[in-house]
N, C-alpha and C positions, 0 to 999 in steps of 0.2 A: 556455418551456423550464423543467424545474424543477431545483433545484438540483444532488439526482443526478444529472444530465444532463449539466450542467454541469463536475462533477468526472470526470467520466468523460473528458468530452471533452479537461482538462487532463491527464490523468494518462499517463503516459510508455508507451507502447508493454512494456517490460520491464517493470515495475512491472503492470501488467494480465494480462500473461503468468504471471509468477511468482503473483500472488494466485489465479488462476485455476486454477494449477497445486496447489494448496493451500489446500482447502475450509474447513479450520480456520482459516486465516489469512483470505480471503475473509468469513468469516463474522464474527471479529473484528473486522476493517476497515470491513465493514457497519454494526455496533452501535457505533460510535467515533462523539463527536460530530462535528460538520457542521468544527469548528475544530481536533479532534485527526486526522482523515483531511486537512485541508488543510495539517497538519504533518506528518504522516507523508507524504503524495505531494512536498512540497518538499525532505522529507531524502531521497528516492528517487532526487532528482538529481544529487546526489554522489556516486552509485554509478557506479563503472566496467563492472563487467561482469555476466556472465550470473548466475558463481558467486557473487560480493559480494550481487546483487539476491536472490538465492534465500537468502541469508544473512541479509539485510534485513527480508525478508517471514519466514523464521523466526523472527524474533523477536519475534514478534507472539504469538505460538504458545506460546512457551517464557517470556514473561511479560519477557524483557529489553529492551524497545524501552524506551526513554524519551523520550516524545513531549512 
C-alpha cells in the first residue's frame, strides 16, 4: 500500500469530509509534504465539531494554518 493510502486510511472521517467539501483546500492539502499533511490530520483531532472542522480546513485556504 502506498503512502497516500496510508494517510487516507488515518485521517478522521470529518476531516475528509470537510477537504472534500473544499476543492481549494483539498488541493492544498495534496501539495503539503508527506510530514506537514501528517501534522495538519493530527491537529484535526482536536477539533470538536462540524463548524470548528470547516474552520480548520479553511484555513488552509486563507493562508492561516500553522502547521
Amino acid at each position: 500500500m502506498n503512502s497516500q493510502s496510508d494517510h487516507t486510511a488515518e485521517m478522521p472521517a470529518g476531516l475528509r469530509m470537510a477537504l472534500t467539501g473544499n476543492l481549494e483546500a483539498l488541493n492544498r492539502f495534496s501539495n503539503m509534504s508527506q510530514l506537514a499533511q501528517e501534522s495538519f490530520i493530527y491537529g484535526s483531532r482536536r477539533v470538536s465539531s462540524k463548524e470548528e472542522m470547516q474552520s480548520y480546513v479553511n484555513n488552509l485556504v486563507e493562508g492561516s494554518y500553522q502547521g
